[in-house]
N, C-alpha and C positions, 0 to 999 in steps of 0.2 A: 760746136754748133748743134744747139736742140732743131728736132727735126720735127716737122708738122703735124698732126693728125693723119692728114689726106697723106703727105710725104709715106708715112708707116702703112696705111693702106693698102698703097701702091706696092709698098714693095712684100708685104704678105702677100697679097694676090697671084705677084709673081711669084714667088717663093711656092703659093699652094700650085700653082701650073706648073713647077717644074715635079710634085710628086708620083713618085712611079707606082705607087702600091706595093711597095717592097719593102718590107718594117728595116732591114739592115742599109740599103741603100738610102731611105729617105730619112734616117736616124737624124743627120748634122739639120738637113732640111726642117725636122719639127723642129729641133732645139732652135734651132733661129728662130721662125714661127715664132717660137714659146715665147721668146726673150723679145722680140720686138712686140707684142701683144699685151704683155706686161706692162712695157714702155708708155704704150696706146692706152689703156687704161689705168695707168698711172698707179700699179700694184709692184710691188717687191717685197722680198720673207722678211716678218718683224724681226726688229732689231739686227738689222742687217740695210747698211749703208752699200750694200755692192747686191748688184742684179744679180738674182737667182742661186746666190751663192748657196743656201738656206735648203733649196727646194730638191735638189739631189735631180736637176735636171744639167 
């Protein structure tokens, strides 16, 4: 099931509210971010059929 615009929004928003300012702590936290942002803007690494594989995130 593709997930909505608003749906992705939502849940970055939470995701940015749980960051602590700790680059090791909030690590898994961007990477999510990153990956569903992607999604939202309808970007992934050329030639590359798989999210983010490409991008060394």
């Amino acid at each position: 099931m593709e997930l909505t615009k608003e749906q992705l929004e939502v849940q970055i928003a939470e995701l940015n509210s749980k960051l602590t300012g700790d680059m090791f702590s909030d690590m898994d936290i961007k990477d999510e971010i990153h990956n569903l942002t992607m999604k939202l803007n309808g970007v992934k690494p050329m030639d590359s059929h798989f999210d983010c594989v490409g991008c060394g995130s």
